[in-house]
C-alpha positions as CSV (number, residue, x, y, z in Angstrom):
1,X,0.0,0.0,0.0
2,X,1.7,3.6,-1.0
3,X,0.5,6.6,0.2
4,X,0.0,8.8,-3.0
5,X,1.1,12.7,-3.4
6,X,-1.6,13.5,-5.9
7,X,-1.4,17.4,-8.1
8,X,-3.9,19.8,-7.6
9,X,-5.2,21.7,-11.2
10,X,-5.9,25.1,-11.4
11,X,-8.4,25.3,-14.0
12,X,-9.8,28.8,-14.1
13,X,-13.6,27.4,-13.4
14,X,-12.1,26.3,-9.7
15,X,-13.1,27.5,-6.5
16,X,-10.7,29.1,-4.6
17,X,-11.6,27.6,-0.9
18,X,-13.3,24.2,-1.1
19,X,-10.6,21.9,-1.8
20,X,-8.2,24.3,0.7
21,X,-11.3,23.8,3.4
22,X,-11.3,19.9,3.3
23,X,-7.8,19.6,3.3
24,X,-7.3,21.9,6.1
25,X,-4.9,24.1,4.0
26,X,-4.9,28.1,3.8
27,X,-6.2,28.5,0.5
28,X,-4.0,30.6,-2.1
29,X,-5.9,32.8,-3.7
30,X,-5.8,30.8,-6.8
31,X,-8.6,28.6,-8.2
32,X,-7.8,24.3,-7.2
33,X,-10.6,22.8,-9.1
34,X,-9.2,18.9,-9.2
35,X,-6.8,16.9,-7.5
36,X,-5.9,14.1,-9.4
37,X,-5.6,10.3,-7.8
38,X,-4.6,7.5,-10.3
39,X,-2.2,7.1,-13.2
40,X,-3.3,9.2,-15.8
41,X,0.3,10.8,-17.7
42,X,-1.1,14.4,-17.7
43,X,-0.8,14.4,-13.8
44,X,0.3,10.9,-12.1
45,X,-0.3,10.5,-8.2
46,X,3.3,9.6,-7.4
47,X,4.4,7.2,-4.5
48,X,7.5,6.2,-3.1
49,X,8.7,2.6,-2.1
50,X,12.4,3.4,-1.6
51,X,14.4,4.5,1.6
52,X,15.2,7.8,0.2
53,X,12.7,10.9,-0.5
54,X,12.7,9.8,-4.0
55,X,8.8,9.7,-5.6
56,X,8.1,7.6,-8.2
57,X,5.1,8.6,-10.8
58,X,2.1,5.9,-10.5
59,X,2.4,4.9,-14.1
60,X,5.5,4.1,-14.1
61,X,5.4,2.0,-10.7
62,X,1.8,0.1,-12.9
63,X,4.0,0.3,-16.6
64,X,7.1,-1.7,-14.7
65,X,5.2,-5.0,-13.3
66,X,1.4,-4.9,-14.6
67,X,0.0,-8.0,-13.4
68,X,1.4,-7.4,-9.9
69,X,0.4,-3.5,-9.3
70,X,-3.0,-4.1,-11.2
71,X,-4.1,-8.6,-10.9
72,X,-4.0,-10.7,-14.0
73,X,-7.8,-10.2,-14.3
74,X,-7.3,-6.3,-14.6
75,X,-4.7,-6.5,-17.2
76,X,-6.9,-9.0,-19.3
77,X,-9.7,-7.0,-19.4
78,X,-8.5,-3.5,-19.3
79,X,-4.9,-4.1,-20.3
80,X,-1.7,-2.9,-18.5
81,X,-3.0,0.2,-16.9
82,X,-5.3,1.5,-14.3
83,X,-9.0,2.2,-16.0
84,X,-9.6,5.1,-13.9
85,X,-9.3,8.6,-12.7
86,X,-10.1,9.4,-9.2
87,X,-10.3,13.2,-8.4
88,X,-11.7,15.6,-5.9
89,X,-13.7,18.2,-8.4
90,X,-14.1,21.8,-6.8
91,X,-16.7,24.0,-8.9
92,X,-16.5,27.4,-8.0
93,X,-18.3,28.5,-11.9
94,X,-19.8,26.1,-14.4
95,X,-17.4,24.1,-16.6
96,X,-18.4,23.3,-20.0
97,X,-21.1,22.1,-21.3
98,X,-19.9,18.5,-22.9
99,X,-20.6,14.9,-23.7
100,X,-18.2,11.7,-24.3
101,X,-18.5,9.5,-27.0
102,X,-19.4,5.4,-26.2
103,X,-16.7,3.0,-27.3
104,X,-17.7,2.5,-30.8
105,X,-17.8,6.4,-31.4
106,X,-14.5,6.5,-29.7
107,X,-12.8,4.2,-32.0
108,X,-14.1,5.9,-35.0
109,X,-13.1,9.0,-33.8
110,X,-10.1,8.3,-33.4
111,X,-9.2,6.4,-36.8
112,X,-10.3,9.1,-38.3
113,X,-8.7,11.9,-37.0
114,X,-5.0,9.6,-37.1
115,X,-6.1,8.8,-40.9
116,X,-6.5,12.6,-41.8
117,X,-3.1,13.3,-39.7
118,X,-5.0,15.9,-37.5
119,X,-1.7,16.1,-34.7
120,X,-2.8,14.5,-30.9
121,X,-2.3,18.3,-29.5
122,X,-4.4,20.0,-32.2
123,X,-6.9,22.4,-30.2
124,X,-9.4,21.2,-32.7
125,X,-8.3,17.4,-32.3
126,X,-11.9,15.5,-30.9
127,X,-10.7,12.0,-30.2
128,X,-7.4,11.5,-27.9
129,X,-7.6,8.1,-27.5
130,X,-9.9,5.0,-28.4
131,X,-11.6,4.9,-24.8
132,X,-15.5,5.8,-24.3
133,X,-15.4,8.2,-20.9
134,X,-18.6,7.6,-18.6
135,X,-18.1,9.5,-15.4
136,X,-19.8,9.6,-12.1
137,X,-19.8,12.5,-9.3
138,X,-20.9,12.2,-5.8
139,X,-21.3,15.4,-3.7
140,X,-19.9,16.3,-0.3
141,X,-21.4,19.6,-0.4
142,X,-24.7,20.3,-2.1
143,X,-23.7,20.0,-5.8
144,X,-25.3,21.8,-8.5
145,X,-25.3,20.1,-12.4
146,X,-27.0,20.0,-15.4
147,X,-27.6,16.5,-17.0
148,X,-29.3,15.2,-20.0
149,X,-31.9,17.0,-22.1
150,X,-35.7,17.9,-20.1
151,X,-38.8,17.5,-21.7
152,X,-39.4,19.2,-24.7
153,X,-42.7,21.0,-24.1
154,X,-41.3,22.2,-20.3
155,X,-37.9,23.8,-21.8
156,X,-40.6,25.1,-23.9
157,X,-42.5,26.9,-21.3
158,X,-39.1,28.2,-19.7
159,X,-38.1,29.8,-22.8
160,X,-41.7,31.1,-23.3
161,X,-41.8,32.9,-20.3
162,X,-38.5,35.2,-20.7
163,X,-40.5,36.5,-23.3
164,X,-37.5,37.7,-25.7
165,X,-38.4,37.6,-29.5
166,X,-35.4,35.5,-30.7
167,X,-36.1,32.7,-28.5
168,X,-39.7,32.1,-29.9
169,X,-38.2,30.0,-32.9
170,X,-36.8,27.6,-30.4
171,X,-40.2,27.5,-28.5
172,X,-42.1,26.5,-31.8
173,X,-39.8,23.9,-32.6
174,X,-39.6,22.5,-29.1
175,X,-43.5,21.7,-29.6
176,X,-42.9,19.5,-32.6
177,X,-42.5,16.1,-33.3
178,X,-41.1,13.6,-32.8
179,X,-39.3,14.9,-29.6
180,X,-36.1,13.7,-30.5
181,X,-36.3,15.6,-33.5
182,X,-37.4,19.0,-32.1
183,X,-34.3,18.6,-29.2
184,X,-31.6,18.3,-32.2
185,X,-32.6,21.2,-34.5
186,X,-32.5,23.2,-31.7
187,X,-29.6,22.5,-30.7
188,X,-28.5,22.6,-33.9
189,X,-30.0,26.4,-34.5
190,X,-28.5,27.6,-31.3
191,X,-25.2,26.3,-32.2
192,X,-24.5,27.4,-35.6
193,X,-26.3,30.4,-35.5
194,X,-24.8,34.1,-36.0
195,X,-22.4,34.9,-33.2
196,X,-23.5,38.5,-33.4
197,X,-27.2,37.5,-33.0
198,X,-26.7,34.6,-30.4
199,X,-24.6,36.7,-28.2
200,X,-27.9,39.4,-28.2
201,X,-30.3,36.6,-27.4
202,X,-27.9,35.5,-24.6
203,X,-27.4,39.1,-23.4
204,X,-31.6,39.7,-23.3
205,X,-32.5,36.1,-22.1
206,X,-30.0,36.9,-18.9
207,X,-31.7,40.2,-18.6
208,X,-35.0,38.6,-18.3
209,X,-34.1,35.5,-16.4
210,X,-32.2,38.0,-14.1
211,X,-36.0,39.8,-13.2
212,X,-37.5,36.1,-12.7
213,X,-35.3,34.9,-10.5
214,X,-35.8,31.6,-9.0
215,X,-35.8,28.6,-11.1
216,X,-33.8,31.0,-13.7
217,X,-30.9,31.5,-11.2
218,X,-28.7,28.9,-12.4
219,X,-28.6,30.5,-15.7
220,X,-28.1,33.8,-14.8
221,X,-25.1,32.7,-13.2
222,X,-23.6,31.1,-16.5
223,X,-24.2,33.9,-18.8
224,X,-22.2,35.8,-15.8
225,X,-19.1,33.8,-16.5
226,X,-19.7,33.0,-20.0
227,X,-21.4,36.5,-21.6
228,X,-22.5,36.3,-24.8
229,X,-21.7,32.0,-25.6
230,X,-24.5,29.9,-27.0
231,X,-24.2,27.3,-24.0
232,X,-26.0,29.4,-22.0
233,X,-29.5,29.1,-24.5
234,X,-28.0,25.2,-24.9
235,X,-28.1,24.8,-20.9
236,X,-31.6,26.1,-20.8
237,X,-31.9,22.5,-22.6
238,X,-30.7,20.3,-19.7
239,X,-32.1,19.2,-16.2
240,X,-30.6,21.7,-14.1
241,X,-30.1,18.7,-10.5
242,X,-29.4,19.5,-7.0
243,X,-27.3,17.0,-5.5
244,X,-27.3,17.1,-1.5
245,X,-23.8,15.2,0.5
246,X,-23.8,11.4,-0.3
247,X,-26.2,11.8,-3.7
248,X,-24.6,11.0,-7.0
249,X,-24.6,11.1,-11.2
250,X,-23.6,8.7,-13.1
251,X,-23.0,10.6,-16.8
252,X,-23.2,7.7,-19.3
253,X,-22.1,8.2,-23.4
254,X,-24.1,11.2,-25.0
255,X,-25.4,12.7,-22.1
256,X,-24.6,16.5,-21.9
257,X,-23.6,17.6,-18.8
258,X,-22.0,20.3,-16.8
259,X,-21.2,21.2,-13.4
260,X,-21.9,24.1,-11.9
261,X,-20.7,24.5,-8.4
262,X,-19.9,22.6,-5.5
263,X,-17.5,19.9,-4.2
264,X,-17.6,16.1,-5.1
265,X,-15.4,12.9,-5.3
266,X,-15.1,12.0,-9.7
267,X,-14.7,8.9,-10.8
268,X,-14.3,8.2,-14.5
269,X,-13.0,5.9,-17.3
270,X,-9.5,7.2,-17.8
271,X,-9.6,9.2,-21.3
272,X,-9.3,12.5,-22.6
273,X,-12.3,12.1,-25.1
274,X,-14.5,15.3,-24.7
275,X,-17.3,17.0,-27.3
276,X,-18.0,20.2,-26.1
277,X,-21.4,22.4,-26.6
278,X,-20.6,25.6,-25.3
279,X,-19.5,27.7,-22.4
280,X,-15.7,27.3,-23.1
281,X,-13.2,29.1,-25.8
282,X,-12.6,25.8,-26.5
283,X,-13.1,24.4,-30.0
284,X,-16.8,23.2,-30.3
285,X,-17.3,20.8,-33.4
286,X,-20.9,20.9,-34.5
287,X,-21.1,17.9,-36.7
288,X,-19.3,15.3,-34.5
289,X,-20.8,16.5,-31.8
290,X,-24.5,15.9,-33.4
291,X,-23.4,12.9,-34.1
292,X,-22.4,11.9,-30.6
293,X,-25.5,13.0,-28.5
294,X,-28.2,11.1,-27.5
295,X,-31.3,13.2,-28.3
296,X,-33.7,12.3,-25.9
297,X,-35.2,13.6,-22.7
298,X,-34.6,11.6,-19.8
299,X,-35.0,12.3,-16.0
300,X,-31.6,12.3,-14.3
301,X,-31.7,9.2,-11.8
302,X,-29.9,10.7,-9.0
303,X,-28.2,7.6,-7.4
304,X,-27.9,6.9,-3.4
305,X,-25.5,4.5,-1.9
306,X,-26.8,0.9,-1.6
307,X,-25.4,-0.2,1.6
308,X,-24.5,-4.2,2.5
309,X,-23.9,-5.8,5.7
310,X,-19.9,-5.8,5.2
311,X,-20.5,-2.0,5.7
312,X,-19.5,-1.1,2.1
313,X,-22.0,1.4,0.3
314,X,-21.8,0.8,-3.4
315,X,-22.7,3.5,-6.1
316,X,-24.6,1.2,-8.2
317,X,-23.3,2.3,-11.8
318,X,-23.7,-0.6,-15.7
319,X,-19.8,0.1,-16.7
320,X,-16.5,-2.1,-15.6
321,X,-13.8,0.9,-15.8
322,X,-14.9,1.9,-12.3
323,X,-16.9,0.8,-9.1
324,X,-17.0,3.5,-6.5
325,X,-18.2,3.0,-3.1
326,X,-17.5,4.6,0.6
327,X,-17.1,3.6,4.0
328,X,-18.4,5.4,6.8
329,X,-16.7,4.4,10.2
330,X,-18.0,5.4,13.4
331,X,-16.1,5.4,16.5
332,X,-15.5,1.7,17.4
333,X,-16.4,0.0,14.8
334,X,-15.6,-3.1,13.6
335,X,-12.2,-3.4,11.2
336,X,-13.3,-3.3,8.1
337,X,-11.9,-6.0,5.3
338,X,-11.0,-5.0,1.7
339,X,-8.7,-6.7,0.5
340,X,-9.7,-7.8,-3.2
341,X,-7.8,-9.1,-7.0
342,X,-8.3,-5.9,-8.4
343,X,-6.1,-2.4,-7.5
344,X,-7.5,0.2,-5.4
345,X,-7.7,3.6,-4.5
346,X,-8.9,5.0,-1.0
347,X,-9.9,8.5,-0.2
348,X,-10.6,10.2,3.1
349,X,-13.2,13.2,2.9
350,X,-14.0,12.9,6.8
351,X,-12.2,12.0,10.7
352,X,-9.1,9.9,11.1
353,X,-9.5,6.7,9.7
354,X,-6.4,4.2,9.2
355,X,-5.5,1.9,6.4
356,X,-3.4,-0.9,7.5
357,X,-0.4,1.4,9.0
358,X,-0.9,4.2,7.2
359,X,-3.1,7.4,9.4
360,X,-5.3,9.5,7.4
361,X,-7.0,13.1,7.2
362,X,-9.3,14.7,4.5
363,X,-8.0,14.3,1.3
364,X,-5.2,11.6,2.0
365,X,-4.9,8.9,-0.1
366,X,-3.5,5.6,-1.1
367,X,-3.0,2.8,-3.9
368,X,-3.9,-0.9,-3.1
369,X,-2.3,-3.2,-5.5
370,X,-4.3,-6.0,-6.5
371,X,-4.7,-8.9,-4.0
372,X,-2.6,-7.1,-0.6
373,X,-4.3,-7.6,2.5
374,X,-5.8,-4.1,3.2
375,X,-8.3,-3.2,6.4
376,X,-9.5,0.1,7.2
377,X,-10.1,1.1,11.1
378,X,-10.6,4.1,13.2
379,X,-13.5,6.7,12.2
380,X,-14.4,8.6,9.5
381,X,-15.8,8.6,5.2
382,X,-13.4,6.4,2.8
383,X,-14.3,6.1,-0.8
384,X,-12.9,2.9,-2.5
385,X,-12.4,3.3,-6.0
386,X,-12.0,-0.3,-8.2
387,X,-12.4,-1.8,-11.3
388,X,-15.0,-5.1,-12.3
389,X,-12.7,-7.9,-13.8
């Protein structure tokens, strides 16, 4: 077991003090918006299993001996590296608003962008890799999101009622038919229309949800940080969800989605594949982007821990990448076994709990190759991050 030194990203949309606050650190002044626990090469959690100072990068620890750091199974399945990302996400403004492609997209993507020699850095490269990315996000805080497209007729009746002139297109079309249909040329229309003429129907559709108030509040606060961008109109699309501590979203392929504020525990597969739909300077590619979302409305199923009697509390999710669960210890309690074929990651967010020898506080962290003996004791929250092999 290897206590990890994980890197903390300062992505502009960050907050400034949540990430400080659970790790009991003065805060900067600067946004944290994710620390980063696994082996992903952008940022690698490093360890260090020598008797000097010396760290060692997780990736390179997994690349050297496979089958040992990650179990046979692991490596059969997933091959030799670790499937996941684990990260502490800190929202102090919305991020973009995005989807992820499912395997077969993935694949495609990326053949095609290597066949037309588009280079892996481009700005405008799509595909990074040939790995869908489903992602799930549990709050510690109350978390605010947006996730898969509402009903057709009630984004309708939200549109309707800021009463500005260019948005009465988009509330005809969101009364056609077939549903499906209505949700993609609107999309569509918002996304490729003028930039001079969006960025006026942004400006008076912030204006008018500014007088509303109440349900319109989330969006107000977008077009704040993103003034003039058609993401805000494109986010009037989605379920705007209120996650309380302990609730969770699992964001499967084609789902658009964006967080808006608050802290959470990430899990995800580990890629880089992202299609984004506004609220960024980033390149957004129409086309492959309709051709990755799913156009239909959905009600967000906000998940809730299913607890068993080894005391594990398992965030129920249909993919293999990842299984996240948590511990919650009270004082006394009985040890708690984990040991398992497949590696691990455990996080603190809560108390003083230990894992074999090794004492932790919020935020601390360790790797669990595949098969050691590991038990947690003491008190306090652990989430166990895995794979299904």
């Amino acid at each position: 077991m290897d206590r990890l030194s994980n890197t903390v990203r300062p992505y502009a949309w960050g907050s400034t003090t949540l990430i400080p606050e659970l790790l009991g650190t003065a805060p900067t002044g600067e946004p944290q918006a994710e620390m980063w626990m696994g082996a992903h090469p952008g940022a690698p959690s490093r360890v260090n299993r020598s008797t000097t100072p010396l760290e060692h990068p997780l990736s390179d620890v997994i690349a050297a001996a496979p089958e040992a750091e990650l179990g046979a199974p692991t490596v059969s399945k997933f091959g030799p590296r670790l499937p996941f990302l684990l990260k502490l996400l800190a929202a102090g403004a919305p991020l973009s608003l995005q989807v992820h492609p499912n395997p077969g997209q993935a694949r495609e993507g990326y053949a095609a962008e290597e066949s037309q020699g588009v280079p892996i850095d481009a700005p405008y490269r799509n595909y990074k890799d040939t790995n869908h990315k489903p992602e799930l996000v549990c709050a510690l805080t109350p978390f605010d999101g947006l996730c898969g497209f509402r009903a057709p007729a009630e984004t309708a009746d939200l549109l309707a009622r800021l009463d500005v002139d260019s948005l009465k297109p988009y509330v005809d079309l969101l009364h056609a038919h077939p549903e499906e249909a209505a949700l993609r040329e609107v999309l569509t229309a918002v996304l490729t229309a003028d930039p001079d003429e969006m960025s006026h129907t942004v400006h008076s559709s912030a204006e008018a949800a500014a007088r509303l108030g109440g349900e319109y509040s989330p969006y107000v606060s977008i077009a704040r940080h993103y003034p003039g961008d058609p993401g805000v109109i494109a986010a009037m699309l989605l379920n705007h969800v209120q996650l309380q501590p302990g609730e969770a979203l699992f964001l499967g392929a084609g789902v658009p989605h964006a967080y808006l504020n608050g802290l959470g525990v990430e899990i995800m597969a580990n890629s880089d594949n992202v299609l984004r739909c506004g609220l960024t300077p980033k390149h957004v590619d129409v086309p492959e982007l309709l051709r990755i979302v799913r156009f239909e409305a959905t009600d967000p199923a906000v998940l809730r821990p299913e607890a068993s009697s080894s005391g594990e509390e398992l965030y129920d999710t249909p993919i293999d990448e990842f299984r996240l669960s948590r511990y919650v210890l009270a004082p006394g309690a009985t040890p708690r076994e984990l040991t398992v074929g497949t590696p691990q990651i455990l996080l603190c967010t809560e108390g003083t709990p230990r894992a074999n020898d090794i004492d932790l506080a919020p935020g601390g962290s360790v790797f669990v190759p595949a098969g050691e003996k590991t038990e947690l004791t003491g008190s306090g929250t652990i989430y166990r991050a895995t794979v299904v092999a």
